[in-house]
C-alpha positions in Angstrom: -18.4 -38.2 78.7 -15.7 -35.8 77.9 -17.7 -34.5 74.7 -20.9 -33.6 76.7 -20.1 -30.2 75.5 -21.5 -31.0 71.9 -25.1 -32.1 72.9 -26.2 -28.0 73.1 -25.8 -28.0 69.5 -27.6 -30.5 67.4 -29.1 -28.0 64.6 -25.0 -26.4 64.0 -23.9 -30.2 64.1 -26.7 -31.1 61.1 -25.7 -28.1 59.2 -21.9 -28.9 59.4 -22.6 -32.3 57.6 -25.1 -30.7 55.4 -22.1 -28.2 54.1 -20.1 -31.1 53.9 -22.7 -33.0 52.0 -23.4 -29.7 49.6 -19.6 -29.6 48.7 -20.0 -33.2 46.9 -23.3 -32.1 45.0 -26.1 -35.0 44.3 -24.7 -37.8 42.6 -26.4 -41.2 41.4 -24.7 -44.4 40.0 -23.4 -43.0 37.1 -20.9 -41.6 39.1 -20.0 -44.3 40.8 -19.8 -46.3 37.8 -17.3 -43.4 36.7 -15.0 -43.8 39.9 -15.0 -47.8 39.2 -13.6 -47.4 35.9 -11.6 -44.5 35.8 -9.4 -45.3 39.6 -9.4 -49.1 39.5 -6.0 -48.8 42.1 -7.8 -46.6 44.2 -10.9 -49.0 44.6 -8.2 -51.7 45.3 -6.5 -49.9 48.1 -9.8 -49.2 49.5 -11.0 -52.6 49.3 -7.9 -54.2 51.0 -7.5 -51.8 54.0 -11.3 -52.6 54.4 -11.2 -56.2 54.2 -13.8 -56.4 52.1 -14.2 -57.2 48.0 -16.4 -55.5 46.3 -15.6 -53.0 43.7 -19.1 -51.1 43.6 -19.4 -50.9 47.4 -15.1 -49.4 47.5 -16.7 -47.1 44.4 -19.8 -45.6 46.2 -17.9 -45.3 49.5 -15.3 -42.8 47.8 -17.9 -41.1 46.1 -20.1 -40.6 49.4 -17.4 -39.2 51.1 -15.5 -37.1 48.0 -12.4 -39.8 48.2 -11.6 -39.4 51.9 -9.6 -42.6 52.0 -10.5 -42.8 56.0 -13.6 -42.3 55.5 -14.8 -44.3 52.7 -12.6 -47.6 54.8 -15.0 -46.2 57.8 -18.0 -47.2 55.7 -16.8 -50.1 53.9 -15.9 -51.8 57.8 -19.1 -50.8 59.1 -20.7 -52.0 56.2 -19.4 -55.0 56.5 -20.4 -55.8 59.9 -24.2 -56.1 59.1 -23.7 -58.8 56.3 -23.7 -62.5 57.4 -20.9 -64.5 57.2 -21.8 -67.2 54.4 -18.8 -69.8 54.4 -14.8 -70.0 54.3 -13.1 -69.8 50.8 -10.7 -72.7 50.3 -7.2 -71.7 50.7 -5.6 -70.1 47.9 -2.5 -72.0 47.1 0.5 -69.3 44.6 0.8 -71.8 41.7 -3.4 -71.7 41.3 -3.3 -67.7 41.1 -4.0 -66.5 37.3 -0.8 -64.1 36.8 -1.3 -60.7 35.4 2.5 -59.6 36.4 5.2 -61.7 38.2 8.6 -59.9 38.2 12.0 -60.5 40.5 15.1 -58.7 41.3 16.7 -61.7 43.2 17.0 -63.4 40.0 17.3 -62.4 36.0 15.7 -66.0 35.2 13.2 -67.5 37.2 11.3 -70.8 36.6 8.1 -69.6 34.3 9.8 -66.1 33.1 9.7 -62.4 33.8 6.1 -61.2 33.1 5.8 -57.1 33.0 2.7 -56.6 33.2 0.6 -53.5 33.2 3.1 -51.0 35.6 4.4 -47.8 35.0 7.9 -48.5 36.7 9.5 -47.4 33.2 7.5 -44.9 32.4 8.3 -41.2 32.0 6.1 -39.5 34.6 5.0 -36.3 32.1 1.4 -34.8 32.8 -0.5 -34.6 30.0 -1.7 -30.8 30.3 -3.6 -31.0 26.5 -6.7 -32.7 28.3 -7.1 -29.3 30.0 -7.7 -28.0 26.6 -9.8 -30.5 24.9 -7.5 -33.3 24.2 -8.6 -36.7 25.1 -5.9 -39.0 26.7 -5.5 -41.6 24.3 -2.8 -44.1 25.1 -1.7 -46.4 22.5 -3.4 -49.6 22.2 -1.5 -52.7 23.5 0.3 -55.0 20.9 -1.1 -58.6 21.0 1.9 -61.3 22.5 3.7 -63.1 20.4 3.4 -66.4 22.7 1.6 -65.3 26.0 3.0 -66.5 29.3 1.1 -69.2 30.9 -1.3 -68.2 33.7 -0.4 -69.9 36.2 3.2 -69.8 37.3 5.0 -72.0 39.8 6.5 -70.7 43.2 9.7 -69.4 42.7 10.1 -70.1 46.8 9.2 -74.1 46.0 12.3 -73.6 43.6 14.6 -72.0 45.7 13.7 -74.6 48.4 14.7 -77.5 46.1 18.0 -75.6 45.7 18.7 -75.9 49.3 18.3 -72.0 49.1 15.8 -71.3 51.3 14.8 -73.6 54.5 11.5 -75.6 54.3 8.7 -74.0 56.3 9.0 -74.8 60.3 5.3 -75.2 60.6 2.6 -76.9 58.4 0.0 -74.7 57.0 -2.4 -73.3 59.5 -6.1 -74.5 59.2 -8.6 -72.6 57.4 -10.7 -72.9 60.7 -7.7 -71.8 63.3 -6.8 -69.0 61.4 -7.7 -65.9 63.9 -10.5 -63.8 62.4 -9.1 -60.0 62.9 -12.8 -59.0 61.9 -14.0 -60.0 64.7 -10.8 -60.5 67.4 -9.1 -58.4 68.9 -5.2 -58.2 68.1 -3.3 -59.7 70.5 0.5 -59.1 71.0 2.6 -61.5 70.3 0.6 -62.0 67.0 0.9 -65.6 65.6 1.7 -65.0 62.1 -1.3 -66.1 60.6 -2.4 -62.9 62.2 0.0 -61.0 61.6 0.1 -61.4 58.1 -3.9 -60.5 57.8 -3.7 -57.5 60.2 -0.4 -56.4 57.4 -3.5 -57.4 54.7 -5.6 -54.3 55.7 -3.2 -52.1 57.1 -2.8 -48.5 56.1 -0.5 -48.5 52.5 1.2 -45.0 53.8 1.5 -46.4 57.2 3.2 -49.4 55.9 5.0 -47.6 53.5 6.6 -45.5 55.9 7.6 -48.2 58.6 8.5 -50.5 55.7 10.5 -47.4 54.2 12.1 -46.7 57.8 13.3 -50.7 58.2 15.1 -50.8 54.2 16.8 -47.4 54.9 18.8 -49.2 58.0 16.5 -49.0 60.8 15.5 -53.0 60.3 18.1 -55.6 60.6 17.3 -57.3 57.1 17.5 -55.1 54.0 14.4 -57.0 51.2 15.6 -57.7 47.5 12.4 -58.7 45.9 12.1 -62.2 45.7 8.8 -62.4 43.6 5.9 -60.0 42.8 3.0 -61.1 41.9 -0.4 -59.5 40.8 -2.9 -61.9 39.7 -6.4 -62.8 40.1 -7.5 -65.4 42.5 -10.1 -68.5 42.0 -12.5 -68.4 45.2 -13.8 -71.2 45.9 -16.3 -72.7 48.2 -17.8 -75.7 49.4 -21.3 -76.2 49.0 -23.6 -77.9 51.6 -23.8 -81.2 49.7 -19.6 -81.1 49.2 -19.0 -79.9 45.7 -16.5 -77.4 45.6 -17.1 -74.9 43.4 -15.9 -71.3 41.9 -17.8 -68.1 42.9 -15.6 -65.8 41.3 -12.1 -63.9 41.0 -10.7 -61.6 43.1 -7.8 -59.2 42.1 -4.7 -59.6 44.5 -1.3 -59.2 45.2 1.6 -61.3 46.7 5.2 -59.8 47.4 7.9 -62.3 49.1 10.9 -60.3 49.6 14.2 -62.3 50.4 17.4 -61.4 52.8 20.6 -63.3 53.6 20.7 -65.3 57.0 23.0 -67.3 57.7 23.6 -70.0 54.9 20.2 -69.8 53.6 17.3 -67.0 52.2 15.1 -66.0 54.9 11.8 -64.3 53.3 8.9 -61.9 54.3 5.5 -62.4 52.8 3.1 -60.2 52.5 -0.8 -60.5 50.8 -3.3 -58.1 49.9 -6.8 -57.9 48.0 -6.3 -56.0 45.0 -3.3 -54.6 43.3 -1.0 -52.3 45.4 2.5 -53.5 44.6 4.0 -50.5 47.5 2.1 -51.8 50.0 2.7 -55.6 49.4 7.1 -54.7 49.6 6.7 -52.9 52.3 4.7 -54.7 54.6 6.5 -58.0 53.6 9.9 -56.3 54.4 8.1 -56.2 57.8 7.0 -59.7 58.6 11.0 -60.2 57.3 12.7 -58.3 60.2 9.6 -58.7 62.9 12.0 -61.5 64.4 14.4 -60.5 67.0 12.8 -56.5 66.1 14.6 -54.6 69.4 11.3 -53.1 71.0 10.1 -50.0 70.4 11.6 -49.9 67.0 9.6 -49.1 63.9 9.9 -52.8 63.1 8.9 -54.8 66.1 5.2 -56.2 65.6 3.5 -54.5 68.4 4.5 -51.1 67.2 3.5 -51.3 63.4 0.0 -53.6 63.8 -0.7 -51.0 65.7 -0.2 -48.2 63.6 -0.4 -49.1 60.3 -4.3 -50.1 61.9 -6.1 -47.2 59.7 -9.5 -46.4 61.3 -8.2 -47.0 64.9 -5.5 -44.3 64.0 -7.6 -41.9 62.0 -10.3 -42.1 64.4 -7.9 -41.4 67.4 -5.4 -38.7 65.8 -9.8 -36.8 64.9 -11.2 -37.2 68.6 -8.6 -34.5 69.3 -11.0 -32.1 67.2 -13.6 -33.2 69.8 -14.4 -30.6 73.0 -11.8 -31.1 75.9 -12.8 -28.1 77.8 -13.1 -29.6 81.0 -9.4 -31.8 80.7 -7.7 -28.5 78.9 -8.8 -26.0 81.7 -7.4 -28.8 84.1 -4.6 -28.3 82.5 -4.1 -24.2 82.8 -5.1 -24.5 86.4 -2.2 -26.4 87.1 0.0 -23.8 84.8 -1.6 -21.3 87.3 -1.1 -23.3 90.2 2.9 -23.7 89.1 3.3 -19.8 88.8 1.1 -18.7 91.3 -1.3 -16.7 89.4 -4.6 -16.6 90.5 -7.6 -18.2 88.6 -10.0 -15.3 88.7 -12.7 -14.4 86.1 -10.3 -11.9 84.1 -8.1 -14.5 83.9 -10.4 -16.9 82.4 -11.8 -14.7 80.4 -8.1 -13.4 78.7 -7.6 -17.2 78.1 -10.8 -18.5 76.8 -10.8 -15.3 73.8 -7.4 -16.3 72.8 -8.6 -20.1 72.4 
């Protein structure tokens, strides 16, 4: 009701999306075919804080809306809502994953090896200014491996539990089928962690980032090391009707368990994502690590960062305040009046609205 104000002006409120529309210029497949290949990390943040895997969809999405990250997760959600729900995958269990890079800081020799990767953690970050003037970027091509790492890895936590490092899990793996469905529930506070290790899934990666950031500069009370990192590509499989399980594709993920001293044993934070976004896997695991005992309020406690790191909720509240609130402002300077005493005649109204 408060933005009754904006049905006077249907024709300027066409034209203002036209303009926005114009500013993109017509566009067809072969652009988003472009955007696919050339930003394959950007398509992956998209997908993940939409909750949905499909590269094409992530690729026309950022092209419809000229890469407006809010946006283009807008349309992806909505999307999704009109699409049946077919079946549940079948869990997908760390020593399955097909590893493209698996690194730790906890430990110089893991169980399996140090794999690299593509990443650009060792890189020298130099533009290269000569495309401006014709050159084409041209990295070097990569060397073949002498004797290529195996796939699948095993769980460096599974290790560190047979140490007597790190305490066996309290609970036994929740149910495909019990597992709360953030799609279509709301979030409920206290989250179990089931949920709120899916709602850290979609979050916001700057949100997450800078509550994550906020907890390893001090403001947590467990400072990560990273445990293990993985990005890898994930079997999906389903049951059919008549039981045969079977594989309907790969998905591109990533897995960060970060790991603090607690007591006489590791405790660790987890954290999952579709698609590779190693920033937003550490910082949201280094999350679930110090939700427990989190004083309230604090950046840290689980109420305050689901809730914020939530990226459409946010956008879409922080861009109602663009929205008319005539009526709920003027309250407001009547009551300034009121305080001082001034009277609310026409002049007065008028000196106020012409400075708005």
């Amino acid at each position: 009701m408060a933005y009754v104000a904006t049905r006077g002006g249907e024709q300027a409120i066409e034209q203002a999306e036209r303009l926005f529309r114009a500013d993109l210029a017509p566009f067809d497949r072969s652009r988003v075919d472009e955007i696919r290949r050339a930003m394959p990390y950007l398509i992956d943040r998209i997908m993940g804080e939409a909750s949905l895997y499909d590269p094409d969809l992530a690729a026309l999405a950022l092209a419809q809306t000229g890469g407006e990250l809010y946006e283009a997760t807008l349309l992806l959600r909505a999307w999704r809502t009109t699409q049946p729900r077919i079946a549940i995958a079948q869990p997908v269990l760390q020593d399955e994953l097909l590893v493209q890079r698996r690194i730790s800081a906890a430990f110089k020799d893991i169980p399996g090896g140090q794999i690299l990767g593509p990443t650009l953690d060792y890189a020298h970050r130099i533009l290269d200014t000569a495309v401006l003037e014709g050159a084409a970027h041209a990295p070097p091509p990569v060397d073949p491996a002498p004797r290529p790492a195996p796939q699948r890895q095993p769980s460096l936590a599974d290790w560190e539990r047979t140490e007597g490092l790190v305490a066996s899990p309290a609970h036994s793996p929740v149910a495909p089928d019990d597992i709360p469905d953030l799609t279509r529930d709301p979030l409920l506070i206290p989250a179990p962690r089931a949920h709120r290790l899916q709602a850290l899934a979609r979050a916001e990666t700057g949100g997450v980032l800078a509550l994550g950031y906020s907890a390893m500069r001090g403001y947590g009370s467990a400072h990560p090391t990273v445990n293990e990192l993985r990005l890898a590509e994930a079997e999906i499989r389903v049951a059919h009707p008549d039981g045969t399980v079977f594989s309907c594709g790969r998905a591109r993920v990533s897995q960060a368990e970060v790991a603090a001293k607690g007591g006489d044993q590791i405790e660790l934070g987890f954290a999952a994502t579709f698609g590779w976004n190693e920033v937003k896997v550490i910082a949201a695991a280094t999350l679930d690590l110090n939700s427990d005992g989190a004083a309230p309020g604090s950046a840290t406690e689980e109420e305050f960062y689901l809730y914020h790191t939530e990226s459409v909720e946010a956008s879409g509240f922080c861009i109602h305040f663009k929205m008319p609130h005539y009526v709920t402002f003027q309250s407001a300077l009547d009551a300034m009046r009121g305080a001082s005493g001034e009277p609310a005649g026409e002049g007065a109204d008028h000196k106020i609205g012409a400075s708005l």
